[in-house]
DOLUM-520912 format. One line per field, with one value per atom (N, C-alpha, C): residue number from 1; y, z, x. Coordinates in nm, 2 decimals, decimal comma. Each point is the difference from the previous one (the first is absolute). Layout:
BEGIN
i: NUM	...
Y: Y	...
Z: Z	...
X: X	...
! end
This chain:
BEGIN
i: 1	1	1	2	2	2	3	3	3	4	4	4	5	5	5	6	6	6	7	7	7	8	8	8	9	9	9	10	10	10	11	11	11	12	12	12	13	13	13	14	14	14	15	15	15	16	16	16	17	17	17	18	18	18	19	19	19	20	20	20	21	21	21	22	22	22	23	23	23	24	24	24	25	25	25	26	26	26	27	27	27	28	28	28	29	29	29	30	30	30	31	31	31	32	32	32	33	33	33	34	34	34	35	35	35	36	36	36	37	37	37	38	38	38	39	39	39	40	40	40	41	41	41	42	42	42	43	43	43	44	44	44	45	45	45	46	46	46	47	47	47	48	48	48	49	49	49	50	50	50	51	51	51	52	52	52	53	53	53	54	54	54	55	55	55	56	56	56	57	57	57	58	58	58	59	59	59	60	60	60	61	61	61	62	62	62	63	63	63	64	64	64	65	65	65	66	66	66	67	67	67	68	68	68	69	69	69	70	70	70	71	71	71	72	72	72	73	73	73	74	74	74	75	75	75	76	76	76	77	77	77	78	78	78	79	79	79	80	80	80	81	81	81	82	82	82	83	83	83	84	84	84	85	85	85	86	86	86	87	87	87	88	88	88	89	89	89	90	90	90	91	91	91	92	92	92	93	93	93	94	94	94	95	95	95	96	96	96	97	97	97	98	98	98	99	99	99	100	100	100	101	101	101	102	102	102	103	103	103	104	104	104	105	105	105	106	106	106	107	107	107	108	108	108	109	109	109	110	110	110	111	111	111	112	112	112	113	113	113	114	114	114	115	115	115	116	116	116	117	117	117	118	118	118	119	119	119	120	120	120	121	121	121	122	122	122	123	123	123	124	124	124	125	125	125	126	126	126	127	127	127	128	128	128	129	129	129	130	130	130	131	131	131	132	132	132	133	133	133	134	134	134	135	135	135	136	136	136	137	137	137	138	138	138	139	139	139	140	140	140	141	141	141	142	142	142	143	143	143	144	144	144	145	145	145	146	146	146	147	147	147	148	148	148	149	149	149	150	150	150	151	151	151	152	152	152	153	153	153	154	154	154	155	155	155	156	156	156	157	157	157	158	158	158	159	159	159	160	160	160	161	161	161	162	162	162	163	163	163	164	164	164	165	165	165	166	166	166	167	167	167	168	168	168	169	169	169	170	170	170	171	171	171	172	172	172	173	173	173	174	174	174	175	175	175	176	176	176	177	177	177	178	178	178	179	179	179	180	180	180	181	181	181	182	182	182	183	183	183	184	184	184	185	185	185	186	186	186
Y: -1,19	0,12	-0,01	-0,16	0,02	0,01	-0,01	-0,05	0,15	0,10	0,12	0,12	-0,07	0,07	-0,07	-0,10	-0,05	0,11	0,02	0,08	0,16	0,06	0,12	0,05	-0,09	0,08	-0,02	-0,07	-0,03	0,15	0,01	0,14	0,12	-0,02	0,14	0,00	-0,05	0,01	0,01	-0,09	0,04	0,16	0,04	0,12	0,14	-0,01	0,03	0,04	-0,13	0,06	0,02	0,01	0,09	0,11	0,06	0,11	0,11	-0,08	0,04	-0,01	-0,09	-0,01	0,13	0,03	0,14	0,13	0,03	0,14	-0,04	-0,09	-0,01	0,05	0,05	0,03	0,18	0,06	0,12	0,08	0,12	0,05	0,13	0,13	0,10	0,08	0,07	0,15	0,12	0,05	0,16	0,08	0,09	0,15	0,15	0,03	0,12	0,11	0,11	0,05	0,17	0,02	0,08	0,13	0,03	0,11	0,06	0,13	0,02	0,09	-0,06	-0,01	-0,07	0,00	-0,10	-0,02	-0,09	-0,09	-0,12	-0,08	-0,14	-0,05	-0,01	-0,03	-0,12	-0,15	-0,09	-0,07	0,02	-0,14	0,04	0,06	-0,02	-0,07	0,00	-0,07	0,12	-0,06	0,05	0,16	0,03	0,15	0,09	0,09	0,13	0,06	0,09	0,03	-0,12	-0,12	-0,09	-0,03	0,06	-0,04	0,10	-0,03	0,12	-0,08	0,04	-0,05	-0,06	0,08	-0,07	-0,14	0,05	-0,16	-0,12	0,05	-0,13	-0,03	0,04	-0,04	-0,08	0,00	-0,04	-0,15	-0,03	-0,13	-0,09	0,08	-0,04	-0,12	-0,13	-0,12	0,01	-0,17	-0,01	-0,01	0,07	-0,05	0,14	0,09	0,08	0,14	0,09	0,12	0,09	0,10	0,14	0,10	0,08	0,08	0,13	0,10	0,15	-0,01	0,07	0,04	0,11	0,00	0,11	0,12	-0,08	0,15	0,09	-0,02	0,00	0,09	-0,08	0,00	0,09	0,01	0,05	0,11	0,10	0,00	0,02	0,00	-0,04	-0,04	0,11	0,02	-0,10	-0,15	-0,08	0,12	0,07	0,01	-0,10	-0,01	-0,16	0,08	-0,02	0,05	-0,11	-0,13	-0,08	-0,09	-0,11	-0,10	-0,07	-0,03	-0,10	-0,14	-0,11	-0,11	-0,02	-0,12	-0,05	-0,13	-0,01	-0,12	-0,09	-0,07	-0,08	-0,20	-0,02	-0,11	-0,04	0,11	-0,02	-0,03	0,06	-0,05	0,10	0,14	0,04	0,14	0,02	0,09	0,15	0,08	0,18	0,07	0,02	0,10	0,13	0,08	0,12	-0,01	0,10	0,05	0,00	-0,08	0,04	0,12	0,10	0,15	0,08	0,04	0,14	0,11	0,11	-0,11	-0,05	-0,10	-0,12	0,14	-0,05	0,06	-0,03	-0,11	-0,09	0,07	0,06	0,12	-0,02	-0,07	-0,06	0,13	0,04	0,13	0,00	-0,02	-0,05	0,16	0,12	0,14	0,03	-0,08	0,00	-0,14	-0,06	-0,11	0,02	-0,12	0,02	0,01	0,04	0,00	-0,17	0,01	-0,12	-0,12	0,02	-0,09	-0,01	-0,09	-0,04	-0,03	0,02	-0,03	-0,12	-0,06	-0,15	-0,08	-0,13	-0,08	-0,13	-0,04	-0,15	-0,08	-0,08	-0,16	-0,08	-0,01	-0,16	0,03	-0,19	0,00	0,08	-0,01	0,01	0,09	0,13	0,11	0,09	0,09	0,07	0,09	0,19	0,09	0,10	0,00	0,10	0,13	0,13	0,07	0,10	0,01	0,04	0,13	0,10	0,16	-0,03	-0,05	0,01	0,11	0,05	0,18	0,02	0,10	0,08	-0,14	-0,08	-0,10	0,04	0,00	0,02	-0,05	-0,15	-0,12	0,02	-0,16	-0,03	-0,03	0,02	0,03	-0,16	-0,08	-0,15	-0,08	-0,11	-0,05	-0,17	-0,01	-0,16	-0,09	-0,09	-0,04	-0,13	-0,08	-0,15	-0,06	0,06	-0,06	-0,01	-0,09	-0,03	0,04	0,03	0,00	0,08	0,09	0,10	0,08	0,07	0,11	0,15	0,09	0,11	0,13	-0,02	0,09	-0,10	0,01	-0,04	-0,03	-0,16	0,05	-0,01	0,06	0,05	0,07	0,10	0,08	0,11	0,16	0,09	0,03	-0,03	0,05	-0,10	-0,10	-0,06	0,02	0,10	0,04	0,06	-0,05	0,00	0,14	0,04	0,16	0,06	0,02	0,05	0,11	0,11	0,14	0,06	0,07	0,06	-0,10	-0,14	-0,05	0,04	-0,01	0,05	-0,12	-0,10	-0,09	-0,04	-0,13	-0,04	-0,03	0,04	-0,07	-0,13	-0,09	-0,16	-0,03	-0,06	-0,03	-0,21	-0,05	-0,16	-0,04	-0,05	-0,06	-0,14	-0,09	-0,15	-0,07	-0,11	-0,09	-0,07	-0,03	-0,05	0,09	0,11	0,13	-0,02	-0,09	-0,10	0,07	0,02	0,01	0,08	0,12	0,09	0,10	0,03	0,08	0,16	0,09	0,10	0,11	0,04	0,08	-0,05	0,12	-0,07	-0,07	-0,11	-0,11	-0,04	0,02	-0,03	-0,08
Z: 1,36	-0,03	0,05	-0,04	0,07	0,15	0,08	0,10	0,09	-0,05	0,06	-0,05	-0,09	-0,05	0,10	0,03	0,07	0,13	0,10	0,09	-0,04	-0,09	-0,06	0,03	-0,02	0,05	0,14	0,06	0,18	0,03	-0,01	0,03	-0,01	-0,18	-0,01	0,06	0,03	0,04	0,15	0,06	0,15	0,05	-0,11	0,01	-0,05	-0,09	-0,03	0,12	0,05	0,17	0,10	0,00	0,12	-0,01	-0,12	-0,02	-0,04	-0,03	0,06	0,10	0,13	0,13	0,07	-0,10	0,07	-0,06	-0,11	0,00	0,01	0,05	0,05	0,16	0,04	0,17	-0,03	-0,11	0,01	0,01	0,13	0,05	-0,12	-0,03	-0,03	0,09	-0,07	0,07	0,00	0,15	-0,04	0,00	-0,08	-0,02	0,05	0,12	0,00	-0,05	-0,09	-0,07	0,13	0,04	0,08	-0,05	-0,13	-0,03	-0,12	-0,07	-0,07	-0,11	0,00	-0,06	-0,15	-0,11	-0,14	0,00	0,12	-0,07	0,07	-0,01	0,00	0,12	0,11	0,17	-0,03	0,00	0,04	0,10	0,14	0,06	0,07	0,00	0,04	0,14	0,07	0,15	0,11	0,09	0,13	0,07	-0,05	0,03	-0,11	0,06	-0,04	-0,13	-0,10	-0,13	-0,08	0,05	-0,10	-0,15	-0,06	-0,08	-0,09	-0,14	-0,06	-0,13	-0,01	-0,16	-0,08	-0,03	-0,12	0,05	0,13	0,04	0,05	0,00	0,09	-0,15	-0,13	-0,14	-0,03	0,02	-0,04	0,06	0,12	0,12	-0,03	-0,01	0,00	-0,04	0,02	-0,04	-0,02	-0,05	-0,02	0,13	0,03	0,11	0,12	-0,04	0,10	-0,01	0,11	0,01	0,05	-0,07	0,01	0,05	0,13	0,07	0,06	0,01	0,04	0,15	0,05	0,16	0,01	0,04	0,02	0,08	0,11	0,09	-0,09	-0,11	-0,12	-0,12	-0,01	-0,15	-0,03	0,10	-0,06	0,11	-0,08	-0,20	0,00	-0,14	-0,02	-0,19	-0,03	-0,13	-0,06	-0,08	-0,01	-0,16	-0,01	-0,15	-0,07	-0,11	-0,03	-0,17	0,01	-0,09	-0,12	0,02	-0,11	0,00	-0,09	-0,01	0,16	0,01	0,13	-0,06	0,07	0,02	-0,06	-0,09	-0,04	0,09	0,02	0,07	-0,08	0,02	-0,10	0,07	0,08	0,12	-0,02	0,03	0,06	0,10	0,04	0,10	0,16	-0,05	0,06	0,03	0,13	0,05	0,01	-0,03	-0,02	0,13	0,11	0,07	0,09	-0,05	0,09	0,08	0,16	0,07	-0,10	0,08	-0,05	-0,02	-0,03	0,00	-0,11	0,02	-0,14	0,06	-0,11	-0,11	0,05	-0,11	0,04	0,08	0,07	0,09	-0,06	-0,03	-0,07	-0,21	0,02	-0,16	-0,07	-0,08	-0,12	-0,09	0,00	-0,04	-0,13	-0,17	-0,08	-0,09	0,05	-0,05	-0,03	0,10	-0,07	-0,06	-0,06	-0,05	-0,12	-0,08	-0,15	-0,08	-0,12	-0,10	-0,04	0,02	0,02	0,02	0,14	0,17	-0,01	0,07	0,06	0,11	0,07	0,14	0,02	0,06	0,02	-0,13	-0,03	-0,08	0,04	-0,04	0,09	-0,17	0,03	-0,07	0,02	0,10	0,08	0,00	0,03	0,08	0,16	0,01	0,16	0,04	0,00	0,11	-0,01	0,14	0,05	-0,02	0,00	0,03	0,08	0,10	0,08	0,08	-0,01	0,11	-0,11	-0,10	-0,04	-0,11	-0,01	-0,07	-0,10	-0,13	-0,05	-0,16	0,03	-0,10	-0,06	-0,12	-0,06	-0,05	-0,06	-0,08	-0,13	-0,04	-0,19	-0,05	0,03	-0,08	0,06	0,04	0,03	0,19	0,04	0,15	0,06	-0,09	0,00	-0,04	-0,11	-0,08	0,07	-0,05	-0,02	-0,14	0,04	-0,14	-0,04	-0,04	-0,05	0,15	0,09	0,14	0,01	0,07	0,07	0,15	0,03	0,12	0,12	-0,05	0,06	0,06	0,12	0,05	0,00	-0,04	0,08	0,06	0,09	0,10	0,08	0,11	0,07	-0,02	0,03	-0,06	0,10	0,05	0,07	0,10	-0,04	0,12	-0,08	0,01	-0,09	0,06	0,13	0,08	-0,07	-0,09	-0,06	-0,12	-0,04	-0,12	-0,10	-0,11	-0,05	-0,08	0,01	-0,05	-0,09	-0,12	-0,14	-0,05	-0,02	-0,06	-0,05	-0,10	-0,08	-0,07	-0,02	-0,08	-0,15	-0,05	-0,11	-0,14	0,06	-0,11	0,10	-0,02	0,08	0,13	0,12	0,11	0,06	-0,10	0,00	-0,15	-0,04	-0,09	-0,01	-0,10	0,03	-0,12	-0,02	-0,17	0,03	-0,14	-0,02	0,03	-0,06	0,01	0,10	0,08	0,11	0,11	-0,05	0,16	0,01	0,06	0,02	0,13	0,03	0,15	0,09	0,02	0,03	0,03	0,14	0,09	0,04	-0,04	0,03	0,05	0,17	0,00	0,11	0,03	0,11	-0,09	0,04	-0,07	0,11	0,03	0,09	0,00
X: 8,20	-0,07	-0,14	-0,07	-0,17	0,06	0,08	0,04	-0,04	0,10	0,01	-0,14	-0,10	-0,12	-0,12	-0,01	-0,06	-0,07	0,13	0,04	-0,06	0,02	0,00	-0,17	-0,07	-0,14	-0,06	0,05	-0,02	0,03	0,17	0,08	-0,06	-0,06	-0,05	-0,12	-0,12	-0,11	0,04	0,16	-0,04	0,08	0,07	0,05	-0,08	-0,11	-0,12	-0,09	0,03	-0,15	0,10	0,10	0,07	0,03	-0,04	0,03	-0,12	-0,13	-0,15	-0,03	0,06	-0,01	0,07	0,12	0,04	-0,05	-0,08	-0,08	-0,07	-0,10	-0,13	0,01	0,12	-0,01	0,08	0,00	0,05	-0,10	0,05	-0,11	-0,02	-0,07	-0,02	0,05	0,06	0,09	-0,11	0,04	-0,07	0,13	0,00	0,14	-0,04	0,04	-0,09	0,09	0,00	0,07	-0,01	0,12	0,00	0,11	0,00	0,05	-0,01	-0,01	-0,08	0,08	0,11	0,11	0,01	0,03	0,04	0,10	0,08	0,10	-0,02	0,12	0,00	0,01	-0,12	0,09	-0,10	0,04	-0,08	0,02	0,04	0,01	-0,19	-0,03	-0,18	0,00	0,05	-0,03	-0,02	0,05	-0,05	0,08	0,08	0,06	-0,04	0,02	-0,08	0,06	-0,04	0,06	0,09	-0,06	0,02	-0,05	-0,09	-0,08	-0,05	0,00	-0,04	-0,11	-0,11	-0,10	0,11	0,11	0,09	0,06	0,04	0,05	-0,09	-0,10	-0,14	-0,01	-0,04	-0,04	0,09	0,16	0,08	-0,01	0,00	0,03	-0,18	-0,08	-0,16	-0,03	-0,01	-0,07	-0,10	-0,05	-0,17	-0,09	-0,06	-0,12	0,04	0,11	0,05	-0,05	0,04	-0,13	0,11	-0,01	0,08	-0,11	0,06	-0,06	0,07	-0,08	0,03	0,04	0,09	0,01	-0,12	-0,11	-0,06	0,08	0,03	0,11	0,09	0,07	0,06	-0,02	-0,12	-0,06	-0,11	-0,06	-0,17	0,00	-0,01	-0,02	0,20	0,01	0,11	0,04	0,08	0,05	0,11	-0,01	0,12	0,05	0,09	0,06	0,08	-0,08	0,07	0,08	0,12	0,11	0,02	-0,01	0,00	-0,12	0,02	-0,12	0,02	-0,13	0,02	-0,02	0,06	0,03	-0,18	-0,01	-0,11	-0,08	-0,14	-0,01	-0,03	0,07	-0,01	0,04	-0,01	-0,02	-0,15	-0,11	-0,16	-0,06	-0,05	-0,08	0,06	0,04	0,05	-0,06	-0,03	-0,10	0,07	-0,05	0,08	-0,11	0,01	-0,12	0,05	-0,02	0,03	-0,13	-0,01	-0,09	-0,12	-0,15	-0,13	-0,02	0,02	-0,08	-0,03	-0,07	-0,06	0,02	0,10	0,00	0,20	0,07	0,11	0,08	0,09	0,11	0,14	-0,03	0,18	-0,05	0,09	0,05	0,10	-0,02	0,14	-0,05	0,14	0,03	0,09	-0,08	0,14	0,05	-0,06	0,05	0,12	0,11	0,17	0,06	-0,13	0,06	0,04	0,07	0,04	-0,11	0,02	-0,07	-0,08	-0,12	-0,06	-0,03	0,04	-0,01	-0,12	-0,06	-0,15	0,06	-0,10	-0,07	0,03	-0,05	-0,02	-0,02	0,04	0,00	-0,05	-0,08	-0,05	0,00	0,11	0,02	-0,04	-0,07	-0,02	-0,17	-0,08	-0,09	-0,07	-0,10	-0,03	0,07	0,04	0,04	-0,13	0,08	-0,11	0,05	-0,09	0,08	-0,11	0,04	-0,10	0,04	-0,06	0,06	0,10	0,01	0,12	-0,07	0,08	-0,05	0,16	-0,03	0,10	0,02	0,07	-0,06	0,19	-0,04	0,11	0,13	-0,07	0,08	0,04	0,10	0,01	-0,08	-0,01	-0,04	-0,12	-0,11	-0,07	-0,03	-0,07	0,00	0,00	-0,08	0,01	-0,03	0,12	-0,03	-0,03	-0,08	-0,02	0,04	0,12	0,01	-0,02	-0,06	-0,04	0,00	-0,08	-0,06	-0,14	-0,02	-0,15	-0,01	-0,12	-0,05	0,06	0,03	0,07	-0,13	-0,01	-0,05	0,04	-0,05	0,03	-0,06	0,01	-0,13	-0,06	-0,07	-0,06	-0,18	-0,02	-0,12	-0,08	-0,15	-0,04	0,02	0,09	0,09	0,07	-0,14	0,11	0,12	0,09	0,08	0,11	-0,01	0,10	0,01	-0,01	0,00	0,14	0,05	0,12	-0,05	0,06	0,00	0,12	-0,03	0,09	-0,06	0,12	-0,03	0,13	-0,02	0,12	0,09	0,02	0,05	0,02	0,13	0,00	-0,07	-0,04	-0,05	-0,12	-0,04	-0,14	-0,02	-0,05	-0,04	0,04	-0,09	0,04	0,01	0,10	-0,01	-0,01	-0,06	0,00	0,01	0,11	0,04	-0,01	-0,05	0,07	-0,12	-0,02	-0,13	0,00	0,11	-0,03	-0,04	-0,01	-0,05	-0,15	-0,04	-0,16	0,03	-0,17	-0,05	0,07	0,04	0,07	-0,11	0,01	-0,05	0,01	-0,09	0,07	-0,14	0,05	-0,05	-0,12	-0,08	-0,07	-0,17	-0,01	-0,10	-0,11	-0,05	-0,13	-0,14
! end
């Protein structure tokens, strides 16, 4: 028995760093979401009407960046019919087109009875570029996260933009929601 324990922490320590050796080389994904559609298209690559918000939120890692087709998009109405997929990974960037005011329009007027907007779980995301209005719920909650952004700071052209929500703008529950950014800061 000491015989086969001996062995047991070499293995795990050398199976440990080969497997920090392999996410330490995974790159970040960009998704460019090219339709303006609510349902489920995720393969996100390189042909056209591949990709839809619900399906980039769904596939989205940590350190990865979801983006508008301007040709597309802007300006550009997404109707979102149910909750959207939560972020909840971190560290994951949201940007529609710089402009004022946003072009990219989460649209939650035929959603269910109180849906929110976006939901950020996680650390470190961004959300920029986005007019998100007519939620049941809350336009965007932040829930027991840190260090989230939203809006662009020194740049009113990145400005996250909420109106008509049937509950609050942003909302930020939970003692861990420390240092959370919102809005333009100068």
């Amino acid at each position: 028995m000491q015989h086969s324990e001996s062995y047991r922490a070499p293995f795990t320590w050398l199976l440990g760093a080969a497997l920090a050796s392999i996410g330490s080389h995974a790159q970040a994904s960009v998704f460019v979401v090219d339709r303006n559609d609510d349902i489920l298209i995720a393969t996100c690559g390189a042909a056209p009407n591949d990709c839809t918000l619900r399906g980039a939120l769904s596939i989205a890692g940590a350190g990865d960046t979801i983006e508008f087709d301007a040709a597309v998009l802007a300006p550009a109405v997404i109707s979102i019919t149910s909750p959207l997929p939560p972020l909840n990974v971190g560290a994951v960037t949201i940007q529609g087109p710089l402009n004022d005011p946003p072009q990219v329009i989460l649209d939650g007027s035929g959603a269910l009875a109180g849906t929110d907007g976006l939901r950020l779980e996680s650390d470190n995301n961004v959300l920029l570029g986005l007019w998100i209005r007519n939620f049941p719920g809350d336009g965007v909650v932040i829930e027991e996260a840190a260090n989230n952004r939203l809006g662009q700071l020194c740049s009113p052209a990145g400005l996250l933009q909420q109106t008509g929500n049937g509950g609050w703008g942003i909302r930020i529950r939970g003692e861990a929601a420390d240092s959370n950014q919102i809005g333009n800061q100068r």
